[in-house]
C-alpha positions as CSV (number, residue, x, y, z in Angstrom):
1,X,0.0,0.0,0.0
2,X,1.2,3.2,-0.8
3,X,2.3,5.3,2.2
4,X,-0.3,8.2,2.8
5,X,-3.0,6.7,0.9
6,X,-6.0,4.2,2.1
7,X,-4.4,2.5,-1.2
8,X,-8.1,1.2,-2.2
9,X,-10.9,2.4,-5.1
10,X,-14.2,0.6,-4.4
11,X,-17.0,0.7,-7.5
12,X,-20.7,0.0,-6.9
13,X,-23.3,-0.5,-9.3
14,X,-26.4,0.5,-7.9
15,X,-28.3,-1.2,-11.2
16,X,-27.2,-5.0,-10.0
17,X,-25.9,-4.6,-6.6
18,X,-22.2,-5.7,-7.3
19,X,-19.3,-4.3,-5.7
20,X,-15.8,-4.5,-6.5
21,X,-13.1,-3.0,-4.1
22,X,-9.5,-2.6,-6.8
23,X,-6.0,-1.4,-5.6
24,X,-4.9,1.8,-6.2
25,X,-1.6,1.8,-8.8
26,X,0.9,3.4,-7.4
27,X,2.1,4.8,-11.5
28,X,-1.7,6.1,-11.0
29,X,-1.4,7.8,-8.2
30,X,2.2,9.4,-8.6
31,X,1.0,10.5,-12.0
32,X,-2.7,11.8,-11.2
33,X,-2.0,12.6,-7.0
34,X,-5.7,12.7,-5.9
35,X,-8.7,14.8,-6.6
36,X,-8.8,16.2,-9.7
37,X,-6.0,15.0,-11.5
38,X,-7.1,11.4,-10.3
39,X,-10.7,11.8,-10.8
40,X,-10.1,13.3,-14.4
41,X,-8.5,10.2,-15.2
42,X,-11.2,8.0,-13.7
43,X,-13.8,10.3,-15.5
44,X,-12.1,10.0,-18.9
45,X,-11.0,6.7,-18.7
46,X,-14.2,5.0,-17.8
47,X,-17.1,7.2,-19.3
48,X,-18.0,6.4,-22.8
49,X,-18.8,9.5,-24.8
50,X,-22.5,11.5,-25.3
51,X,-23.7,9.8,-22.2
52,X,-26.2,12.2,-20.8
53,X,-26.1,13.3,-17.2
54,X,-28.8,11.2,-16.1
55,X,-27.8,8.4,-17.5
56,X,-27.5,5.6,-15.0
57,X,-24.3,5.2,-16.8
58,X,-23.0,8.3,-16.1
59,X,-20.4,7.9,-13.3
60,X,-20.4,9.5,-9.9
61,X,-17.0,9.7,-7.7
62,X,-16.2,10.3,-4.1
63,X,-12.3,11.5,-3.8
64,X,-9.9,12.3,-1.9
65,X,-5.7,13.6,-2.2
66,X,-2.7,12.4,-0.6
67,X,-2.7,14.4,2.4
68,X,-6.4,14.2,3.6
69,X,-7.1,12.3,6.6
70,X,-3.5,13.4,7.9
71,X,-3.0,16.5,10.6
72,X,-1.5,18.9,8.1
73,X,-3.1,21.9,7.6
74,X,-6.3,22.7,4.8
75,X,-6.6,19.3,3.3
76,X,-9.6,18.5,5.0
77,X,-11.3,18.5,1.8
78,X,-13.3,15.9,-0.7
79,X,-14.2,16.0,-4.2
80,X,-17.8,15.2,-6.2
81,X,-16.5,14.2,-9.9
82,X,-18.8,13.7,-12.5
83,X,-20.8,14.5,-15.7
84,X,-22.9,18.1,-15.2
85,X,-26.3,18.1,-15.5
86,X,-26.2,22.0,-15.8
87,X,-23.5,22.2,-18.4
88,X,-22.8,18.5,-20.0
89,X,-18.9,19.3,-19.0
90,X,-16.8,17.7,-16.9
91,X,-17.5,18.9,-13.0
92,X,-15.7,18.7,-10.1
93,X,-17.0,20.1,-6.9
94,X,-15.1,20.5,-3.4
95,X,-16.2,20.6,0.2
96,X,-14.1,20.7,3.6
97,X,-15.9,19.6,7.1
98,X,-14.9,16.0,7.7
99,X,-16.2,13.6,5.0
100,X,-12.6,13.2,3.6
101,X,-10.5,12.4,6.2
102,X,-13.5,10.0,7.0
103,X,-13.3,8.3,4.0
104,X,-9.7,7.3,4.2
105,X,-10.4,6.2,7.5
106,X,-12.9,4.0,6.3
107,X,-10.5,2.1,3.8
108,X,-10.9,4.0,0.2
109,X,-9.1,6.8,-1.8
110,X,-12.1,7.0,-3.8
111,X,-15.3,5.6,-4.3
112,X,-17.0,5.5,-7.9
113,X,-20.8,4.7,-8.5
114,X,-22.8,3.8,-11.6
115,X,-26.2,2.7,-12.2
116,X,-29.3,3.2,-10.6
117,X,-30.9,1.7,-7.6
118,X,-34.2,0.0,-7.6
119,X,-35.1,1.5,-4.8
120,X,-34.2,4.5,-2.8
121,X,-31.0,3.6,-1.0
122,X,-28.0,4.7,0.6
123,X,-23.9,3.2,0.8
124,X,-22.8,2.7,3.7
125,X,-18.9,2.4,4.0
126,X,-17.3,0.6,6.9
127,X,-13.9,-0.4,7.4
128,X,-13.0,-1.2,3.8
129,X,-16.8,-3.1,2.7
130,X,-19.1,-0.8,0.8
131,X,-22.9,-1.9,1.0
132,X,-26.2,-1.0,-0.5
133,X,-28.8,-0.3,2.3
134,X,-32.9,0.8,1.7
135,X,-33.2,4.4,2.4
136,X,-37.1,4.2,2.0
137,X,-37.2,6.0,5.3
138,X,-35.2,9.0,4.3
139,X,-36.6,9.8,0.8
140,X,-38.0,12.9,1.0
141,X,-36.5,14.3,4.2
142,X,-33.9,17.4,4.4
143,X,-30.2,17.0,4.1
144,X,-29.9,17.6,7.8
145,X,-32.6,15.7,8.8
146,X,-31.1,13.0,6.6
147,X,-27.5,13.3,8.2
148,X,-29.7,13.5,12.1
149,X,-31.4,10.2,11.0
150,X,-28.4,8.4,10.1
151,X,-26.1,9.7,12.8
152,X,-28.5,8.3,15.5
153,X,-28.6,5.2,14.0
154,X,-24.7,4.9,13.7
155,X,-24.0,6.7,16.8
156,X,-21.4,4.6,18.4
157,X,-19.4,4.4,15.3
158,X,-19.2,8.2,14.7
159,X,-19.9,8.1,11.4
160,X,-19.5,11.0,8.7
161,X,-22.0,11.0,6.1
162,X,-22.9,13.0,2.6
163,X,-26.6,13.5,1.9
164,X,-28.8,14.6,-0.8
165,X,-32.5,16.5,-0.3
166,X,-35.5,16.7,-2.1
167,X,-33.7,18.7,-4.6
168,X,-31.5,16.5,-5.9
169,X,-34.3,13.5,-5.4
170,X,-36.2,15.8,-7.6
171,X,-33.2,15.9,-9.9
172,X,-33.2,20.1,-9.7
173,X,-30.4,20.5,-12.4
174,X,-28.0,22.8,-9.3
175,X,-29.1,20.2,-6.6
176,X,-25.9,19.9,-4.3
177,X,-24.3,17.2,-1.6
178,X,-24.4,18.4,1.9
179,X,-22.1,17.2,4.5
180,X,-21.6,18.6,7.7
181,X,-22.8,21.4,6.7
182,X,-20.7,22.1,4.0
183,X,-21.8,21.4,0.2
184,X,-20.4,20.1,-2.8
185,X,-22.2,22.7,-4.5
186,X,-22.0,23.8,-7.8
187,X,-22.5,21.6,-11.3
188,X,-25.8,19.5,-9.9
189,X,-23.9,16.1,-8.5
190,X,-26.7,16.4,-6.5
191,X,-28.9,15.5,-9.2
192,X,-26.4,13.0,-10.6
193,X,-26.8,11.2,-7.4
194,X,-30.9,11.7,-7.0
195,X,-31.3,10.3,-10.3
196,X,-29.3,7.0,-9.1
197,X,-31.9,6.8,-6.2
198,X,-29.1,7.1,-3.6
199,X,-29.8,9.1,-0.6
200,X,-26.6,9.6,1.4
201,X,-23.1,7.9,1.4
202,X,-22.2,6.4,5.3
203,X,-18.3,6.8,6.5
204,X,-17.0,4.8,9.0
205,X,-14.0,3.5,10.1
206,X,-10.1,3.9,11.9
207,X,-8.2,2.8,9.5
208,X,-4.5,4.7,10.4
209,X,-2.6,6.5,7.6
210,X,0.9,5.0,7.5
211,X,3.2,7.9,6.6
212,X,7.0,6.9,5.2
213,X,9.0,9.3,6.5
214,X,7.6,10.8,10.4
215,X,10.1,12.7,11.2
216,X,10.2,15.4,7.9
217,X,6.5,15.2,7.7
218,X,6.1,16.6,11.7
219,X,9.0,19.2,10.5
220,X,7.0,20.5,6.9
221,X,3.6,20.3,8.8
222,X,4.8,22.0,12.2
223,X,6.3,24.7,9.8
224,X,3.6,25.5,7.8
225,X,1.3,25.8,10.9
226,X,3.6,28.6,12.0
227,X,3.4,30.2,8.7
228,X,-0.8,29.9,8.9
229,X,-0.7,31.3,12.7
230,X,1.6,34.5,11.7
231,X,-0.3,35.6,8.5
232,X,-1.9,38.6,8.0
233,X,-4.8,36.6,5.8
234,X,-5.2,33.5,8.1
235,X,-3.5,33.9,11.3
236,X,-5.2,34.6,13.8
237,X,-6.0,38.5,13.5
238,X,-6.5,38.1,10.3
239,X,-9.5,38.5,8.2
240,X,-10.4,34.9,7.2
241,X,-10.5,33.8,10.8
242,X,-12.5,37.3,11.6
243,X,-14.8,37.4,9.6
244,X,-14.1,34.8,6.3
245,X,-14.9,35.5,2.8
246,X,-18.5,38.1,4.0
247,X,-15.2,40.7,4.4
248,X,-15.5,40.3,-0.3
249,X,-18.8,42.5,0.4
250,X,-16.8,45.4,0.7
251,X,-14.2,44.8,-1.8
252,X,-16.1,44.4,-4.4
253,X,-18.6,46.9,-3.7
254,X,-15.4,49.6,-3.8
255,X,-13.7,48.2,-7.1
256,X,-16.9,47.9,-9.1
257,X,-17.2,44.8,-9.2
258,X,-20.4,43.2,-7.3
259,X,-22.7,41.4,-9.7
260,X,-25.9,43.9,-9.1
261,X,-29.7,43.7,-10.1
262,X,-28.7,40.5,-12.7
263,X,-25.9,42.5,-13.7
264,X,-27.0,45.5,-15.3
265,X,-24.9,47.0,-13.0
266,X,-22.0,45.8,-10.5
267,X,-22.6,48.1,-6.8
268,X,-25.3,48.0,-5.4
269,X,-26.6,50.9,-3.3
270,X,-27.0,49.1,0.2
271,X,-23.9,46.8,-0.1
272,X,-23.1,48.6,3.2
273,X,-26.6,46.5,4.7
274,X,-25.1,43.1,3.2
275,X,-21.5,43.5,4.0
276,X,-19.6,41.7,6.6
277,X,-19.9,44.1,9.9
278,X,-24.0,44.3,9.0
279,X,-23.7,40.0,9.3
280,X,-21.2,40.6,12.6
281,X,-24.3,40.7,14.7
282,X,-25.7,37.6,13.9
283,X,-22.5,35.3,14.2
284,X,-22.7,33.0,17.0
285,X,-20.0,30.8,16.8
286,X,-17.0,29.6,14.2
287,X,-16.4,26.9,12.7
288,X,-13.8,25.0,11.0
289,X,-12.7,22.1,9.0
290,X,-11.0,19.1,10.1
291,X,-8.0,20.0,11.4
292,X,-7.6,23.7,10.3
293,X,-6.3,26.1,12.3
294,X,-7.3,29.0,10.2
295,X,-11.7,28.8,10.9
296,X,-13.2,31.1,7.8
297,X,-16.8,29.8,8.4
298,X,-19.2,30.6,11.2
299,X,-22.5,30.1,12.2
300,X,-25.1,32.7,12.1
301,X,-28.7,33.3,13.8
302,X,-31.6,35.4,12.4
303,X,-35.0,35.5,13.9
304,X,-37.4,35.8,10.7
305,X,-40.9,36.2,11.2
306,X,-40.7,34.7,14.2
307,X,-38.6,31.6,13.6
308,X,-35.5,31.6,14.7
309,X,-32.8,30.4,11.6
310,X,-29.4,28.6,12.1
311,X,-27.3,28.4,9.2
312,X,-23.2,27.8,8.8
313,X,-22.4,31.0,6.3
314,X,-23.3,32.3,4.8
315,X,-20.3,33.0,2.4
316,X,-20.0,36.0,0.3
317,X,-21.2,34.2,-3.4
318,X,-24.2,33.6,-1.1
319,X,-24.5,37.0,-0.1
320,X,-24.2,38.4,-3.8
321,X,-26.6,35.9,-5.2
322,X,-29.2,36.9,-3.0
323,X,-28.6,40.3,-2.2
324,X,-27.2,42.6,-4.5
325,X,-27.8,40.1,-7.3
326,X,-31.5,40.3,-6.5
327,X,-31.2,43.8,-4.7
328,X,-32.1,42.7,-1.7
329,X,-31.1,43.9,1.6
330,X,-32.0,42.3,4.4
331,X,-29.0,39.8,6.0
332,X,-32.3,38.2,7.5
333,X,-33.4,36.9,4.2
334,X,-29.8,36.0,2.9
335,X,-29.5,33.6,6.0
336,X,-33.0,32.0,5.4
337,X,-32.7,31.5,2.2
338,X,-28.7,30.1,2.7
339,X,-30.4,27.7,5.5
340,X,-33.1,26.3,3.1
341,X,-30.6,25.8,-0.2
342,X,-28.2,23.9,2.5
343,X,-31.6,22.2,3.8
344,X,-33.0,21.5,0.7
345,X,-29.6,20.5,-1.0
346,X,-29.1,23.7,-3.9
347,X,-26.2,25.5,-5.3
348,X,-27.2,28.9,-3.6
349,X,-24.8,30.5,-6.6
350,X,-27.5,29.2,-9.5
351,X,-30.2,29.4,-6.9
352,X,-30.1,32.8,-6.3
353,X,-29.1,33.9,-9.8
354,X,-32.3,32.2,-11.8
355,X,-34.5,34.0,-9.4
356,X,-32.6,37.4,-9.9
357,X,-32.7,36.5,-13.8
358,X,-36.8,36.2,-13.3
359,X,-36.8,39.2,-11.5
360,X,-35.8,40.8,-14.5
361,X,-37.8,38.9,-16.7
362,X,-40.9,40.1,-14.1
363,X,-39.5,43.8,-14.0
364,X,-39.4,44.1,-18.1
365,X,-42.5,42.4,-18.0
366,X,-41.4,39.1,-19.6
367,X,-43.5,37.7,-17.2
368,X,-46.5,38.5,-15.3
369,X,-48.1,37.1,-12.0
370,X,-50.3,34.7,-13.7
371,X,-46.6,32.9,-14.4
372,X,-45.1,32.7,-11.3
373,X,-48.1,31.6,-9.5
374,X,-49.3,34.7,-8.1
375,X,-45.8,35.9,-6.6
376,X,-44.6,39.4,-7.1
377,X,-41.2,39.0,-8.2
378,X,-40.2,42.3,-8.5
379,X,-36.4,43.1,-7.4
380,X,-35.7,43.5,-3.6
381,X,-38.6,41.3,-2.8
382,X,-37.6,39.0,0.3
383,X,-40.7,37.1,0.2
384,X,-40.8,36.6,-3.1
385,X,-37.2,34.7,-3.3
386,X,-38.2,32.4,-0.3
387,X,-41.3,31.4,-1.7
388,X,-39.4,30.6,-5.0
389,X,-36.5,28.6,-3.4
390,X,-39.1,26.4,-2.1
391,X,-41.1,26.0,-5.5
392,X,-37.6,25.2,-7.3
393,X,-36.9,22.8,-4.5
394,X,-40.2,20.9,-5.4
395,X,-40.5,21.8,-8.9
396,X,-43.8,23.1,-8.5
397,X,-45.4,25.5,-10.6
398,X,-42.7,28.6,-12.1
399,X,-40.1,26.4,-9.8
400,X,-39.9,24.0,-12.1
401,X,-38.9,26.0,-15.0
402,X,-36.1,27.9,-13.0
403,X,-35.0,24.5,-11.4
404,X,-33.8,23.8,-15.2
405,X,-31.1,26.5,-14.4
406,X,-30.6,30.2,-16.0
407,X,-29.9,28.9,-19.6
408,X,-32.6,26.7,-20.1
409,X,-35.2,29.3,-18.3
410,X,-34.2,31.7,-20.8
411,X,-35.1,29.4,-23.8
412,X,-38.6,29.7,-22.3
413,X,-39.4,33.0,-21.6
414,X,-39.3,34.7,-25.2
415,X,-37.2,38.0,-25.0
416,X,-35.2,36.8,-22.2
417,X,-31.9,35.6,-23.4
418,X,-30.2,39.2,-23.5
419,X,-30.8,38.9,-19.7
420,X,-29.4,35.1,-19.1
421,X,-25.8,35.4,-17.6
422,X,-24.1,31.9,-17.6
423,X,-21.3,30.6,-19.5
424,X,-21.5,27.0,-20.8
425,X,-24.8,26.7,-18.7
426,X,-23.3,27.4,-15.3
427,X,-24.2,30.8,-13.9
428,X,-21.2,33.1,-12.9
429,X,-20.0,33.7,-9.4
430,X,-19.8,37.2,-7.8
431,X,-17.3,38.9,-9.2
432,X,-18.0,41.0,-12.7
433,X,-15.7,40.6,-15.3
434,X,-16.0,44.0,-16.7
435,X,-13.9,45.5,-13.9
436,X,-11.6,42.5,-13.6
437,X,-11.0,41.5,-17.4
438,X,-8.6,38.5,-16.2
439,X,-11.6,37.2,-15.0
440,X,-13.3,37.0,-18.1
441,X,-11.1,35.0,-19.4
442,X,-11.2,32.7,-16.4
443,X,-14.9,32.2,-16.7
444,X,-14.7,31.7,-20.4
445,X,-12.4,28.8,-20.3
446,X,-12.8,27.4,-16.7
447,X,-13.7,23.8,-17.7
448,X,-17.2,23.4,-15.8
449,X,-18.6,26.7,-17.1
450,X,-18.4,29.7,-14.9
451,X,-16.4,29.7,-12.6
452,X,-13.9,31.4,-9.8
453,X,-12.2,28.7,-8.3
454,X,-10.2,28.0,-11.4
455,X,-7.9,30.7,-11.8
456,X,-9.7,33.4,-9.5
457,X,-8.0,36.9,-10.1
458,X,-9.1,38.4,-7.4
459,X,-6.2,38.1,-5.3
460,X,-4.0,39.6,-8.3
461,X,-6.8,42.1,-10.0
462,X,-8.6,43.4,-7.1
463,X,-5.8,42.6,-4.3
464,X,-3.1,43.2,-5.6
465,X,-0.8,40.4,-4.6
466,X,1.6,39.4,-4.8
467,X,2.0,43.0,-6.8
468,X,-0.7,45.3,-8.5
469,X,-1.6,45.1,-11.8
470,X,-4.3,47.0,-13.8
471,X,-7.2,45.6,-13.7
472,X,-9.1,47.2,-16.4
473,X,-5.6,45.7,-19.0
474,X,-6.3,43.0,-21.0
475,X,-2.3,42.9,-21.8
476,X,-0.2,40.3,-20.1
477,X,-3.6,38.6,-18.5
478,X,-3.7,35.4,-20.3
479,X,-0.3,34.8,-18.9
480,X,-1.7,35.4,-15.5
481,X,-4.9,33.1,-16.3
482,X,-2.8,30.4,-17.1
483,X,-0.6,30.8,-13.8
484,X,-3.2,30.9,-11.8
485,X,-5.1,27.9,-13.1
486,X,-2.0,25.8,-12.7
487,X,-1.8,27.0,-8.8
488,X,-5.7,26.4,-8.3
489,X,-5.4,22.7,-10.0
490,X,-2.5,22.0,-7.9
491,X,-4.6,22.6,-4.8
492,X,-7.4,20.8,-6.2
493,X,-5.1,17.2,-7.1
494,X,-3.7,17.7,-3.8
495,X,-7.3,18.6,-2.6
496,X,-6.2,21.7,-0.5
497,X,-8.1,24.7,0.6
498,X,-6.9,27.6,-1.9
499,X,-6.8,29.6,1.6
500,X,-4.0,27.8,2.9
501,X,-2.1,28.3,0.1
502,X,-1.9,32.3,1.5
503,X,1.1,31.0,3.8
504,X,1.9,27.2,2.3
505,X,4.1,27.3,-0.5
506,X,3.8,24.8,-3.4
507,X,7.3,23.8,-1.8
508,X,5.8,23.1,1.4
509,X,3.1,20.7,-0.5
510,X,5.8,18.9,-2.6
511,X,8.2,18.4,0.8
512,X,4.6,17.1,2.9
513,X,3.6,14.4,0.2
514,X,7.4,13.4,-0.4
515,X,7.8,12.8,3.4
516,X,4.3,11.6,3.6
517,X,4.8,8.9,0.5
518,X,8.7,8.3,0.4
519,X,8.9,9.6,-3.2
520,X,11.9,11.7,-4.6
521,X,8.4,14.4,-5.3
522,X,9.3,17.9,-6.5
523,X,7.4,20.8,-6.8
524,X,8.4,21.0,-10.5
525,X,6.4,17.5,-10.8
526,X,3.5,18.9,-8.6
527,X,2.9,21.4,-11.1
528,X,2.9,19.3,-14.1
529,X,0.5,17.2,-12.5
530,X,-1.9,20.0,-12.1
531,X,-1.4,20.6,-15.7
532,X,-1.9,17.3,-16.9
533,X,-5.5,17.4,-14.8
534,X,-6.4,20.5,-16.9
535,X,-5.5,19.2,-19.8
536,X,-7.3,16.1,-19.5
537,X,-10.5,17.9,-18.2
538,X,-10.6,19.3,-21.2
539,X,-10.0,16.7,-23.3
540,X,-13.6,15.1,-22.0
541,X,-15.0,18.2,-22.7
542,X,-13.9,18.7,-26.5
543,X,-15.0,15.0,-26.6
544,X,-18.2,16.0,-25.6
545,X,-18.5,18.8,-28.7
546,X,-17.2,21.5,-26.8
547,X,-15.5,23.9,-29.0
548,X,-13.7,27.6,-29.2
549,X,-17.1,28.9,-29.6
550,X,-18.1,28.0,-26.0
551,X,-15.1,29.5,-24.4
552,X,-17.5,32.8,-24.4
553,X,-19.1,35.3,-21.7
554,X,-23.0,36.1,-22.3
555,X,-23.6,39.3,-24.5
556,X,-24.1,41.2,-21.8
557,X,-20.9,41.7,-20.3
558,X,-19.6,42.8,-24.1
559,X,-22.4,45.5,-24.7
560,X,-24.0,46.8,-21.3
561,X,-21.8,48.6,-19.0
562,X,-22.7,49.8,-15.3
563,X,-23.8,53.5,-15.3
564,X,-22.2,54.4,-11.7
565,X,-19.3,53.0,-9.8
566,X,-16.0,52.7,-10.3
567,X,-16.3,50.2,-13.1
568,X,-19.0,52.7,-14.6
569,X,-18.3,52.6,-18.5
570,X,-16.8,48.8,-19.0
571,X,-17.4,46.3,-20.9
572,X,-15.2,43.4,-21.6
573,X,-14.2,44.3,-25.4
574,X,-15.0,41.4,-28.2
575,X,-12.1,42.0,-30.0
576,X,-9.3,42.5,-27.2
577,X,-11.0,39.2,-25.8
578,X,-10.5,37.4,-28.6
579,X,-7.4,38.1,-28.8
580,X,-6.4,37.3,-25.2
581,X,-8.2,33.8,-26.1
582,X,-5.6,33.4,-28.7
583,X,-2.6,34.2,-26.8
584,X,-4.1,31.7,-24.0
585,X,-4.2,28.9,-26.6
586,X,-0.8,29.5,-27.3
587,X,0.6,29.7,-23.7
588,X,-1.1,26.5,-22.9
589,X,-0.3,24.8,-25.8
590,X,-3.6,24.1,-27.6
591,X,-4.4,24.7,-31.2
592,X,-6.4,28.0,-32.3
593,X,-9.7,25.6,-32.3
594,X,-9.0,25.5,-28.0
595,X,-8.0,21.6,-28.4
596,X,-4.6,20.4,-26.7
597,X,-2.3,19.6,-29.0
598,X,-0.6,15.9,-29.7
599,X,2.7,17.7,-28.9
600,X,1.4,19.2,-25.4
601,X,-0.2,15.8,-24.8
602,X,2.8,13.9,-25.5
603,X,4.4,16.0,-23.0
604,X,2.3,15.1,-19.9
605,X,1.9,11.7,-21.1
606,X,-1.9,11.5,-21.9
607,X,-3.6,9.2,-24.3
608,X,-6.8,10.2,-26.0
């Protein structure tokens, strides 16, 4: 067994029942690592091509990286690979709390699941044996009342456990996986994993991590612990710990850059109501991931209409997507509706950006009352958004139109698809690329659709770090782009929280899985493992018929621009766009149709 790893990949097919537990190749994992990278590989490798979404051929995978399960810092984290039902590319979707760590500890590096269940069921996974249990019992109920259920029922074994709600049972095209707390959010494996009829996936087990080398690993992992406890990000004055990623509010707001009103325009006149000190007052307690020192999330407490609301968050693309996205202001609302998405198992990103996109629709009078079943869905209307989350939950009535997602809502509601904002099919987070035009290209080519945890620039556009640049420059961003994406899939093989990487070094990774494995493992190699994962990833999706021509933004960031702010006037240009997509096909090595090249993949050693 390979030191570090549970050394194990167990498959189940919910259609007959059979399970098959295979070792993990070491050549596999040195040359994928974990997350990602490995689940790329699995993705590609086993997944014929055109199989739809829903397919219960379609595959579903559970991952985790080298370090997860072990007490260095920020690798708490897990993966959700698969086949998007929102976008048809490949998806990956991360989450911390303490499903990971869990899973190693209950014998498997990854777990990958095809078919579809008779019956409504759940896995459980104990101590290296993976079965198929009825979950009759649980269809229906929320994703905490699910996790409740099954935690009393395992208590003594302390189990960790993943759960779909009725939104993914009801195959909601953004449905998430909640566990802990903490989602695996955006993409729709939530969906994926309702329309396999399987409920939760049960963790248990001690299985110990062997580790090669003891001695180096306690030096790399004390070390970067120091670094985490004396930065001015995430040590412990610092503003992750404070007040997390709610402190963006404010950033944004100032640089012009906070997705407003279904952005038409990008600040929003009461950001000061939704920032982070206006959500101070209802924190009640932090909260972190297995083993982190650094503690970004927190729970908060709103009473609203006279029930009182726990929810963990919410975090700032919450906060954007239903507040300034939908102009509302009320930090009472945002909470509810964060508490219901978690409860009900949605991406609160595409959530709250459909019903912002029907406000519009409602405001130009696309649609009328007598659509949206009597609700007034005019912009800044609490009520209105928590009486929709709950119809797109259940697909009931107009819910079940947005529950298809931005793009296809738009292909219903004549007029509308000036207004729909998504890229691929995957709605955009909070940051607007006409102030930040490095993030336009990020979104364009970010492999599941729109996204900012690919090559995010707002620690180089908007922070400055590590030195400014000009954000409203196209020059020199694709460059940028491309360094970026390489450091964000690094984290994501290793499976890594992006916020450690404010003090860790990609040095300090290499040194931990070389002491932690006992190979010769450079940081050099680290890096071209991250580039093989993004090369791969989108291989599947030019396999799938994605081409140049989907590596866009939606017209309206190329011909509306915001009139206030400090972003007042931009748009992101077609033509200095385009050619900042060339010169980014040419850093990465990829030919002017966006495909990698046979040279590039002869480099990393990848096989069509």
């Amino acid at each position: 067994m390979i030191a570090g790893y549970a050394g194990k990949i167990g498959w189940i097919d919910l259609t007959d029942g059979t399970i098959r537990v295979d070792d993990l190749e070491e050549s596999v994992a040195r040359k994928y690592l974990g997350g990602k990278g490995l689940g790329a590989y699995l993705l590609y490798s086993h997944l014929k091509p055109d199989i739809e979404a829903y397919d219960p051929d379609n595959i579903l995978i559970f991952i985790t990286g080298p370090l997860t399960g072990t007490t260095f810092p920020t690798v708490a984290r897990s993966a959700v690979i698969t086949k998007s039902p929102m976008t048809g590319t490949f998806m990956d979707s991360f989450s911390g709390a303490y499903f990971g760590p869990h899973m190693k500890y209950a014998g498997f590096d990854a777990l990958i699941i095809v078919g579809k269940a008779e019956r409504s069921s759940y896995l459980l996974v104990q101590n290296g044996k993976v079965s198929v249990i009825s979950a009759d019992q649980l269809w229906g109920l929320s994703t905490l009342e699910t996790e409740t259920r099954l935690k009393d029922e395992y208590v003594d074994q302390r189990p960790s456990i993943a759960a779909i709600g009725p939104a993914g049972e009801n195959q909601v095209r953004f449905a998430s996986i909640i566990s802990e707390k903490r989602a695996y959010g955006r993409g729709g494996a939530g969906a994926v994993m309702g329309s396999k009829n399987l409920k939760a996936v049960v963790l248990i087990g001690k299985q110990k991590l062997k580790i090669a080398n003891e001695d180096a690993f306690k030096e790399v992992n004390n070390r970067c612990r120091a670094n985490i406890k004396t930065h001015p990000m995430v040590g412990k004055e610092g503003v992750f710990p404070k007040i997390g990623t709610m402190m963006t509010v404010a950033l944004t707001q100032a640089t012009g850059t906070l997705p407003t009103r279904n952005w038409q325009e990008n600040t929003f006149d009461h950001a000061a109501q939704i920032d982070g000190h206006a959500f101070e007052k209802y924190i009640v307690r932090p909260r972190a991931c297995f083993g982190c020192p650094i503690g970004c999330s927190r729970d908060s407490k709103v009473k609203l209409k006279g029930a009182e609301i726990i929810t963990e968050g919410p975090e700032y693309e919450t906060m954007y997507a239903f507040g300034s996205h939908c102009e509302i202001k009320d930090p009472g609302v945002i909470i509810a509706a964060d508490k219901l998405c978690d409860d009900y198992g949605m991406d609160t990103i595409s959530c709250g950006s459909v019903i912002g996109f029907a406000m519009e629709c409602f405001d130009k009078g696309l649609i009328h009352k007598k659509d949206t079943d009597g609700i007034d869905l005019s912009f800044g209307s609490g009520d209105a958004a928590i009486a929709v989350i709950h119809s797109i939950a259940k697909k009931e009535g107009f819910g079940k139109l947005l529950s298809e997602g931005v793009k296809r809502a738009s292909m219903k509601i004549s007029g509308s698809a000036e207004m729909a904002v998504h890229v691929k099919g995957l709605e955009p987070p909070g940051y607007d690329p006409r102030g930040m035009k490095g993030q336009a290209l990020t979104y364009a080519v970010a492999d599941r659709g729109a996204c900012h945890m690919r090559s995010n620039t707002i620690r180089t556009e908007l922070l400055g770090l590590p030195e400014p640049v000009d954000r409203f420059e196209y020059e020199g961003k694709a460059q940028m782009v491309r360094d970026l994406q390489i450091n964000y899939a690094t984290f994501d093989c290793l499976v890594a929280c992006a916020f450690g990487g404010f003090a860790i070094t990609h040095d300090d990774y290499a040194e931990a899985v070389a002491a932690l494995t006992g190979w010769s493992f450079s940081v050099d190699e680290l890096r071209r493992i991250a580039e093989r994962a993004w090369n791969l990833t989108r291989l599947f999706n030019v396999r799938e018929g994605f081409t140049k021509k989907d590596d866009a933004l939606p017209r309206r960031l190329y011909t509306i621009s915001s009139t206030r702010g400090p972003s007042k006037g931009e748009v992101v240009e077609q033509a200095a766009f385009d050619k900042m997509l060339s010169e980014y096909y040419q850093i990465v090595g990829w030919d002017k149709n966006g495909i990698p090249t046979e040279t590039k993949l002869k480099e990393l050693g990848i096989e069509r």
